[in-house]
PDB file with one MODEL, atoms N, CA, C and O in Angstrom:
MODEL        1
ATOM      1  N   UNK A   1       0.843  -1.187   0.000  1.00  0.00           N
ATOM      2  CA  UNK A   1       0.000   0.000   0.000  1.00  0.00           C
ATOM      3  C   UNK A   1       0.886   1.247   0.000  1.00  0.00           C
ATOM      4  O   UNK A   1       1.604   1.433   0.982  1.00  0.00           O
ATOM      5  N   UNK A   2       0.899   2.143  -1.044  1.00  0.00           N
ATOM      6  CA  UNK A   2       1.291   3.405  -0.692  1.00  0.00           C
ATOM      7  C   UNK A   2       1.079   4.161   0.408  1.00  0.00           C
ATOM      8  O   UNK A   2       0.102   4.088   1.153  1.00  0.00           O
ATOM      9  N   UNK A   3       2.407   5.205   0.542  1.00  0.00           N
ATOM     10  CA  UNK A   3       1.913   6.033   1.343  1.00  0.00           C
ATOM     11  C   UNK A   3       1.905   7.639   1.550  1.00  0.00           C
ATOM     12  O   UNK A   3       2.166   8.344   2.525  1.00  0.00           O
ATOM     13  N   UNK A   4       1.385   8.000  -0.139  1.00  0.00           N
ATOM     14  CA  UNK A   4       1.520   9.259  -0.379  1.00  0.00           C
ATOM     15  C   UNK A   4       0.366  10.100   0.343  1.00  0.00           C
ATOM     16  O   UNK A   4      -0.656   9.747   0.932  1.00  0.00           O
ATOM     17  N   UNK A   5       0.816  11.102   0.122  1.00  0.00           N
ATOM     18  CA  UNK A   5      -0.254  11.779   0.722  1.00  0.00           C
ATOM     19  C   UNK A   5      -1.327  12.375  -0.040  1.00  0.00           C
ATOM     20  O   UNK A   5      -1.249  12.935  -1.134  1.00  0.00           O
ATOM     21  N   UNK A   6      -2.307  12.183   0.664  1.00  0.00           N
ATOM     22  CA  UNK A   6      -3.353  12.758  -0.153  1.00  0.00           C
ATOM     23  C   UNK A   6      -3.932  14.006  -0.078  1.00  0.00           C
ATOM     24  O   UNK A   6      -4.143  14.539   1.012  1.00  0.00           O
ATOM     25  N   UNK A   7      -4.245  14.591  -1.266  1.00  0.00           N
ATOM     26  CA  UNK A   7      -4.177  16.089  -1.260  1.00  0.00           C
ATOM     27  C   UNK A   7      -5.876  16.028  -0.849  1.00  0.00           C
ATOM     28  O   UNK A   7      -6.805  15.228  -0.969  1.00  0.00           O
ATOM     29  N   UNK A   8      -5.597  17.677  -0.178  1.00  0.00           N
ATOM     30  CA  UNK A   8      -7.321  17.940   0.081  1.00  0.00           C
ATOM     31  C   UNK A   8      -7.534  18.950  -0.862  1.00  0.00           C
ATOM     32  O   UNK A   8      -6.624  19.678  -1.260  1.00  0.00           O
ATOM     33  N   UNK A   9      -8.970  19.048  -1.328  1.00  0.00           N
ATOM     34  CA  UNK A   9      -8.963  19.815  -2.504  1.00  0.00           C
ATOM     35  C   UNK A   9     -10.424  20.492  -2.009  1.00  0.00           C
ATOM     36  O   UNK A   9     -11.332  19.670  -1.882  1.00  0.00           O
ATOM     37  N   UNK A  10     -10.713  21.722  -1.752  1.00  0.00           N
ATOM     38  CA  UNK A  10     -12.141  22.324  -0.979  1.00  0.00           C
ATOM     39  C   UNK A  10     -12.824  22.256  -2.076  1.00  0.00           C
ATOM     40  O   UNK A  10     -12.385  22.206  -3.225  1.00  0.00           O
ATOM     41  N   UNK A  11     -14.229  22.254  -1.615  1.00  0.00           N
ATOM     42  CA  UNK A  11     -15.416  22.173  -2.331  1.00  0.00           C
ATOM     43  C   UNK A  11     -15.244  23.874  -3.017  1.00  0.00           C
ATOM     44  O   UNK A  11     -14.748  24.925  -2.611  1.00  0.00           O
ATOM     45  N   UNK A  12     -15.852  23.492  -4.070  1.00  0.00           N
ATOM     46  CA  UNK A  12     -16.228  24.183  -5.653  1.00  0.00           C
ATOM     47  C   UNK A  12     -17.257  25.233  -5.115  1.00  0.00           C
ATOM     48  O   UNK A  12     -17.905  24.997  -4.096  1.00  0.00           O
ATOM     49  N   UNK A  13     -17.345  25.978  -5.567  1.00  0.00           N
ATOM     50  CA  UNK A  13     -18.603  27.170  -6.075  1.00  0.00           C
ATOM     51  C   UNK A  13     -19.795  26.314  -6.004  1.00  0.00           C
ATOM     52  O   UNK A  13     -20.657  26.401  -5.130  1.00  0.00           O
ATOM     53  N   UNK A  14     -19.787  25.376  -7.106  1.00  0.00           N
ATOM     54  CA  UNK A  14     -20.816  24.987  -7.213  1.00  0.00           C
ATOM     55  C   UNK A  14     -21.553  24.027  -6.467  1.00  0.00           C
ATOM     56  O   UNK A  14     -22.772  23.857  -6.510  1.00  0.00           O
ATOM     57  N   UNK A  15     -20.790  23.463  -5.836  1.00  0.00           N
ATOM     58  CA  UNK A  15     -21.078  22.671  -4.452  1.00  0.00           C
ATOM     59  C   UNK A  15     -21.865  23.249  -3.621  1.00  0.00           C
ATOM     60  O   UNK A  15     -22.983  22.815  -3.346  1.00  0.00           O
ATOM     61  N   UNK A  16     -21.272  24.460  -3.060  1.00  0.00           N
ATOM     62  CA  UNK A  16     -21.750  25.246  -1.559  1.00  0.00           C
ATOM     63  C   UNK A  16     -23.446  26.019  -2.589  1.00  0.00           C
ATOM     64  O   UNK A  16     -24.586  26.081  -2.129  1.00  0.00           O
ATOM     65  N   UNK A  17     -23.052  26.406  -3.774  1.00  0.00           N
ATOM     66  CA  UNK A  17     -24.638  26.829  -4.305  1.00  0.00           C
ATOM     67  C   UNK A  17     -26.027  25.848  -4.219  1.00  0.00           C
ATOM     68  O   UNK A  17     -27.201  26.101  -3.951  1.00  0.00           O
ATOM     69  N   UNK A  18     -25.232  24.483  -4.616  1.00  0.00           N
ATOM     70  CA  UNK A  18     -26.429  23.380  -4.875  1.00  0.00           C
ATOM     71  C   UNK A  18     -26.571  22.676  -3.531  1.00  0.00           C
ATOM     72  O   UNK A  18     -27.139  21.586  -3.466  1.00  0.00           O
ATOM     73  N   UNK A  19     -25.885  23.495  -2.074  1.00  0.00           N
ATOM     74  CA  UNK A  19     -25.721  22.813  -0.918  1.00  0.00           C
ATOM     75  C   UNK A  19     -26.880  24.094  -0.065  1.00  0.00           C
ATOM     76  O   UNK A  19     -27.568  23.895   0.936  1.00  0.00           O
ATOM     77  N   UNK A  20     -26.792  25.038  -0.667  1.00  0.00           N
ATOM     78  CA  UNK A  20     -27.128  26.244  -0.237  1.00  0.00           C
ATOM     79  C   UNK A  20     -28.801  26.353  -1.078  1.00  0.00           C
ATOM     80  O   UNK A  20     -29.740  26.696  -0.360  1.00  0.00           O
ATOM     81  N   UNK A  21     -29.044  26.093  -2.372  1.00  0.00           N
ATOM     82  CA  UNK A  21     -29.949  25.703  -2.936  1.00  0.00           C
ATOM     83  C   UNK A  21     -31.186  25.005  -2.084  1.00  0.00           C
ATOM     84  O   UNK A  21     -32.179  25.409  -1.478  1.00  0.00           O
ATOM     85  N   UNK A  22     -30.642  23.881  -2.343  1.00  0.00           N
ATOM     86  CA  UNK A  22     -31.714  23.030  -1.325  1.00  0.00           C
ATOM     87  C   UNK A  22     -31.784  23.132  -0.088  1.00  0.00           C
ATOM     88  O   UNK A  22     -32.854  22.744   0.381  1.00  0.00           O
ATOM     89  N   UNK A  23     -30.894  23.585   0.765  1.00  0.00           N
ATOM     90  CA  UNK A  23     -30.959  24.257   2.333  1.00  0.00           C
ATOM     91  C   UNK A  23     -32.479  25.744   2.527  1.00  0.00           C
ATOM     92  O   UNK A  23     -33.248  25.938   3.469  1.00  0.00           O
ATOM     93  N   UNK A  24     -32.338  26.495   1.172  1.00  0.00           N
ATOM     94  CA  UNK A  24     -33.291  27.507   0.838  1.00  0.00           C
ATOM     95  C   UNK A  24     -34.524  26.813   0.856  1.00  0.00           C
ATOM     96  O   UNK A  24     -35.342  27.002   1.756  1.00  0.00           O
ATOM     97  N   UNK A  25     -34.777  25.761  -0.384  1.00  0.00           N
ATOM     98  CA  UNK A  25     -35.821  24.993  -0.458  1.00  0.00           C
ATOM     99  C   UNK A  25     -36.651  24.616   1.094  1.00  0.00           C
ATOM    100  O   UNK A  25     -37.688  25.125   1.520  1.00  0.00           O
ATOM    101  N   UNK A  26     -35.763  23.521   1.748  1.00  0.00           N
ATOM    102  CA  UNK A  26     -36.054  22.988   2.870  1.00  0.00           C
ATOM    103  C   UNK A  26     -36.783  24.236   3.751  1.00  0.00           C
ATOM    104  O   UNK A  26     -37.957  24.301   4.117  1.00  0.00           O
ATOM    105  N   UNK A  27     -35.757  25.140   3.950  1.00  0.00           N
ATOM    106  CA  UNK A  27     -36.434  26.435   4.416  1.00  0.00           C
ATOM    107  C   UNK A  27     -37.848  27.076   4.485  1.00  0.00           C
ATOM    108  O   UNK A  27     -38.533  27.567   5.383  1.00  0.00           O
ATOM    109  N   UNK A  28     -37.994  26.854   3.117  1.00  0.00           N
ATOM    110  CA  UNK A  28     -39.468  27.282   2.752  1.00  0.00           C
ATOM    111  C   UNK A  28     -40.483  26.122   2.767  1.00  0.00           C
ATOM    112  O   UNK A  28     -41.666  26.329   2.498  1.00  0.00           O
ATOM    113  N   UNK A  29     -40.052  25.005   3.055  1.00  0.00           N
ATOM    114  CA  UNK A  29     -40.792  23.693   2.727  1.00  0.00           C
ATOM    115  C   UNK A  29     -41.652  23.618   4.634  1.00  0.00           C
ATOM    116  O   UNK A  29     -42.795  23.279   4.938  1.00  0.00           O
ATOM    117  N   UNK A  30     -40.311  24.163   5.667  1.00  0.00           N
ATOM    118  CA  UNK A  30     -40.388  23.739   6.976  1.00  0.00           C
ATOM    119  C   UNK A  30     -39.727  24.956   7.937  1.00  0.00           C
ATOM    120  O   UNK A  30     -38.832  24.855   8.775  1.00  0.00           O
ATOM    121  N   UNK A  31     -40.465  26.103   7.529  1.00  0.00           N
ATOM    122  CA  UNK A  31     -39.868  26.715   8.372  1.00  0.00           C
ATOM    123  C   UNK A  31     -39.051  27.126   9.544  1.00  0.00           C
ATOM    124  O   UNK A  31     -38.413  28.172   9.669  1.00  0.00           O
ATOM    125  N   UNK A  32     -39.184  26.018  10.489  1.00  0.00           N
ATOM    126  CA  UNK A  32     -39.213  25.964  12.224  1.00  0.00           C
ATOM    127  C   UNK A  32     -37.619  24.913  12.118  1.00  0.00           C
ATOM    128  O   UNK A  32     -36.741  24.870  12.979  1.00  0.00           O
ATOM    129  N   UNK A  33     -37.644  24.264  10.979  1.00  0.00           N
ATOM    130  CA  UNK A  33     -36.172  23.559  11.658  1.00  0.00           C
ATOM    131  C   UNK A  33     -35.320  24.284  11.979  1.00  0.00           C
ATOM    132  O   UNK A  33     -34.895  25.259  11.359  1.00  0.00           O
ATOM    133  N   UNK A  34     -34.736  23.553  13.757  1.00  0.00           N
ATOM    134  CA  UNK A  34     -33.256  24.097  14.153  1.00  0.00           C
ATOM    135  C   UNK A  34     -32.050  24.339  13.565  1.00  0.00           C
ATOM    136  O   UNK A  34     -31.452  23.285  13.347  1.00  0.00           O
ATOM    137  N   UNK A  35     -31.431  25.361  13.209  1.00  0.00           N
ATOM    138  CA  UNK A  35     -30.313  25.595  12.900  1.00  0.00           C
ATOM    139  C   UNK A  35     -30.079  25.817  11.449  1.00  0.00           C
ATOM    140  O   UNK A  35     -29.042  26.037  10.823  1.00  0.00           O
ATOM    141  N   UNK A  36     -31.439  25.689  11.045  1.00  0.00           N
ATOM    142  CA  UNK A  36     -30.852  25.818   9.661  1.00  0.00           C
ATOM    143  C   UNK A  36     -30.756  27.169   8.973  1.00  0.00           C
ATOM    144  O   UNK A  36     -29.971  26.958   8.049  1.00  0.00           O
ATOM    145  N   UNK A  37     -31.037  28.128   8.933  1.00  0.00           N
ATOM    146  CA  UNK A  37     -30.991  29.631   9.003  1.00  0.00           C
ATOM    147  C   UNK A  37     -29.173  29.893   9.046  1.00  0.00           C
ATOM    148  O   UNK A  37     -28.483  30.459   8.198  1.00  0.00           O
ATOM    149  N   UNK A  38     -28.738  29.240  10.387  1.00  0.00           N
ATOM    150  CA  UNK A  38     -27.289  29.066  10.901  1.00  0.00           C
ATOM    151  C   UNK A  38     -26.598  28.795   9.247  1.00  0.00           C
ATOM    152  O   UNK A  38     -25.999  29.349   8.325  1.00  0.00           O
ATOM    153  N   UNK A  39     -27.085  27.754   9.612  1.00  0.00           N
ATOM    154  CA  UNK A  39     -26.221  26.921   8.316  1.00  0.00           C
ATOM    155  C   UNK A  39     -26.163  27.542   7.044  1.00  0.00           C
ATOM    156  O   UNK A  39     -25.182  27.411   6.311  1.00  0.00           O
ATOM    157  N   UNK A  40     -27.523  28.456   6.630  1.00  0.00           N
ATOM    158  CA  UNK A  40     -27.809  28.685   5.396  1.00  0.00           C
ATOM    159  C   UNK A  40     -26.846  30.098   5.280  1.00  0.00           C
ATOM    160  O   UNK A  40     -26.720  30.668   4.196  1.00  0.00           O
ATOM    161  N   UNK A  41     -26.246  30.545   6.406  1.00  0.00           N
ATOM    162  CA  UNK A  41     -25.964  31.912   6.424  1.00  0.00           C
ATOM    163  C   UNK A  41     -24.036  31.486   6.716  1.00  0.00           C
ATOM    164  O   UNK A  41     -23.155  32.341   6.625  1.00  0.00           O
ATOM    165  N   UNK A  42     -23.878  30.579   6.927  1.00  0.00           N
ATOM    166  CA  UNK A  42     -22.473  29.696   7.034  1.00  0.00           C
ATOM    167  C   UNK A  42     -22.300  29.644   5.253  1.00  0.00           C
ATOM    168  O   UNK A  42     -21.263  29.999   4.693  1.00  0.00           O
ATOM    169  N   UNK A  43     -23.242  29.251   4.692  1.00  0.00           N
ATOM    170  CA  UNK A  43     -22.760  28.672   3.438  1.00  0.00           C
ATOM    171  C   UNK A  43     -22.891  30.192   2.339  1.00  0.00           C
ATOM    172  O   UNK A  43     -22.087  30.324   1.416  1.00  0.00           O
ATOM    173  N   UNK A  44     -23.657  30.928   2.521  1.00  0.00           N
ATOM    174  CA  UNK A  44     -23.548  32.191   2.113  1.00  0.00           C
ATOM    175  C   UNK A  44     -22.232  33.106   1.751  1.00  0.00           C
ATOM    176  O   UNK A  44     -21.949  33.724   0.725  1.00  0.00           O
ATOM    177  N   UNK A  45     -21.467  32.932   3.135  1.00  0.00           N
ATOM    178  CA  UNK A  45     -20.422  33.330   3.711  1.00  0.00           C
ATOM    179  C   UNK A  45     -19.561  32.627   2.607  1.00  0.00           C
ATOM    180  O   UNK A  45     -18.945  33.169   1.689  1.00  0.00           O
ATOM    181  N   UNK A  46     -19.659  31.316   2.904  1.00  0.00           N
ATOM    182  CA  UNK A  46     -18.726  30.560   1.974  1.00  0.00           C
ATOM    183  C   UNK A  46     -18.544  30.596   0.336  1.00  0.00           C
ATOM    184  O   UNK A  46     -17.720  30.213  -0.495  1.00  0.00           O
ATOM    185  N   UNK A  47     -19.790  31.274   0.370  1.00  0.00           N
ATOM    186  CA  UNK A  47     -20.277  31.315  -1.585  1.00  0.00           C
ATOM    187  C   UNK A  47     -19.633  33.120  -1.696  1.00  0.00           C
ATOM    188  O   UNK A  47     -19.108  33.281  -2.798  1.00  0.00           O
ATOM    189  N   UNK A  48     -19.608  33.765  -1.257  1.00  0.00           N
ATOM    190  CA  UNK A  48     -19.254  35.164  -1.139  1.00  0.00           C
ATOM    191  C   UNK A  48     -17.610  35.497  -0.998  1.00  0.00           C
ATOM    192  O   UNK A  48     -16.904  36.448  -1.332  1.00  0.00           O
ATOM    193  N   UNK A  49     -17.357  34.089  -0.265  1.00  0.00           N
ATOM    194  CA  UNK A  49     -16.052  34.496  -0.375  1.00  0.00           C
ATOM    195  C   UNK A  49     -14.975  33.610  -1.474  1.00  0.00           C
ATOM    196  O   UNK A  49     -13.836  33.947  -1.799  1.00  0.00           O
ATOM    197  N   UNK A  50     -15.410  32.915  -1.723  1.00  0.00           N
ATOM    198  CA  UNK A  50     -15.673  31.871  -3.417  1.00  0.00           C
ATOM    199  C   UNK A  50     -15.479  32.851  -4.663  1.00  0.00           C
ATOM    200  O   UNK A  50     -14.599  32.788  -5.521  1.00  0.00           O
ATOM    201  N   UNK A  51     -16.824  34.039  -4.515  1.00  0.00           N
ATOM    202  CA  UNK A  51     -16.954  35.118  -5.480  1.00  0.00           C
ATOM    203  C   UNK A  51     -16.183  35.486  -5.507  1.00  0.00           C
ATOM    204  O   UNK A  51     -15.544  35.450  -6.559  1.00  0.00           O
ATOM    205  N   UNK A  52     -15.280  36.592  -3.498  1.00  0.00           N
ATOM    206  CA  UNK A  52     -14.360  37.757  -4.087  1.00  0.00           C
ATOM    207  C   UNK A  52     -13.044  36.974  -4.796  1.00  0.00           C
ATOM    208  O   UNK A  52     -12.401  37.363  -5.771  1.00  0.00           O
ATOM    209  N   UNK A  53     -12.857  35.815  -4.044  1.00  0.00           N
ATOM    210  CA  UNK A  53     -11.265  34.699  -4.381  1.00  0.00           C
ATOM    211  C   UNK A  53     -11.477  34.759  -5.872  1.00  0.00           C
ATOM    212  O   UNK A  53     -10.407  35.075  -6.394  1.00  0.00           O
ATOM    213  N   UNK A  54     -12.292  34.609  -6.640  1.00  0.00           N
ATOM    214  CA  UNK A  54     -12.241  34.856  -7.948  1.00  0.00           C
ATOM    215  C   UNK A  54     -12.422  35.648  -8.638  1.00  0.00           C
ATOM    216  O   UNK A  54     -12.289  35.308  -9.814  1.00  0.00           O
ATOM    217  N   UNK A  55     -12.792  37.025  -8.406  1.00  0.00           N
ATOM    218  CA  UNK A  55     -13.125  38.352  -8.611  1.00  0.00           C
ATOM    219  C   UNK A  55     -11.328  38.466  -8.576  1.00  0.00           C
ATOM    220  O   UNK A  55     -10.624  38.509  -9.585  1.00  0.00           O
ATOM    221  N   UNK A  56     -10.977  38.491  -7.559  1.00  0.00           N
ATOM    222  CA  UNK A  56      -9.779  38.557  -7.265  1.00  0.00           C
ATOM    223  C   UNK A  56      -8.643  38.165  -8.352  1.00  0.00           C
ATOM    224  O   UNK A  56      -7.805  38.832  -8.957  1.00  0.00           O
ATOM    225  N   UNK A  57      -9.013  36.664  -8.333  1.00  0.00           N
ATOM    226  CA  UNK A  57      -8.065  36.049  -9.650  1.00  0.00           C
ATOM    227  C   UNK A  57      -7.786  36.437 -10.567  1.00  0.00           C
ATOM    228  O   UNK A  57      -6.660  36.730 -10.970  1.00  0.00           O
ATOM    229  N   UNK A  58      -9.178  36.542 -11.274  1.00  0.00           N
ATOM    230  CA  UNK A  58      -9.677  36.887 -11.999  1.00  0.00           C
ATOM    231  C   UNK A  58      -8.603  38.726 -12.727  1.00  0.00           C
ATOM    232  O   UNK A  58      -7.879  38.817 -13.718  1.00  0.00           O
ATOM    233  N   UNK A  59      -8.944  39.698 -11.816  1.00  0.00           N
ATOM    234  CA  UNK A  59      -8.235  40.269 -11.413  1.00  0.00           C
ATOM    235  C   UNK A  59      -6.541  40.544 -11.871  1.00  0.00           C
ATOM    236  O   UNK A  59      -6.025  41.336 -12.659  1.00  0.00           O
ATOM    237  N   UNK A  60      -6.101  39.708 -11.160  1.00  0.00           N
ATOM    238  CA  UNK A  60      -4.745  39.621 -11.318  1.00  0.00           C
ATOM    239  C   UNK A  60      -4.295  38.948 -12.420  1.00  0.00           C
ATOM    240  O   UNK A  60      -3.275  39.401 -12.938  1.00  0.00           O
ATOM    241  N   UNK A  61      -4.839  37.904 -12.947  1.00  0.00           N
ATOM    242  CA  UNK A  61      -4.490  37.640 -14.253  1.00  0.00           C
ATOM    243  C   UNK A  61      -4.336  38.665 -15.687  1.00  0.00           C
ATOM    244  O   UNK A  61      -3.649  38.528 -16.700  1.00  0.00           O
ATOM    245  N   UNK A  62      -5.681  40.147 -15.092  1.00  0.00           N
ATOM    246  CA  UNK A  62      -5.607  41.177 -16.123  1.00  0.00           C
ATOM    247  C   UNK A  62      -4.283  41.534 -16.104  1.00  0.00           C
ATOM    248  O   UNK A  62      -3.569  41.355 -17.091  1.00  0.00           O
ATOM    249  N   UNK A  63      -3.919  41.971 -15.186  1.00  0.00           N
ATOM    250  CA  UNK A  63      -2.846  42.607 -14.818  1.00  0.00           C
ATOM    251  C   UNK A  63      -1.395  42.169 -15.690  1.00  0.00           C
ATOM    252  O   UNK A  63      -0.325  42.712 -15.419  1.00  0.00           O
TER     253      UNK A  63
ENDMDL
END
């Protein structure tokens, strides 16, 4: 068995949208569940800062 290491690679844009997507759904489906508001505003965060990191890139490549 090898024993390289394995790289971690973070979830995509499009992940945290289609994670964030149906978290919205559920939302409106069941208002009253615990924590999920939390969560939906965790993954927000995460999609926003997804945007500027590539706004950013984006960015510097003009350059």
């Amino acid at each position: 068995m090898s024993k390289e290491a394995i790289e971690f690679t973070p979830p995509s844009f499009s992940v945290f949208y289609s994670v964030y997507s149906r978290l919205e759904f559920l939302q409106l489906i069941n208002p009253h569940l615990d924590g999920l508001s939390e969560m939906i505003e965790v993954i927000k965060e995460r999609m926003d800062f997804f945007s500027q990191s590539n706004h950013e890139h984006q960015v510097k490549k003009e350059d």
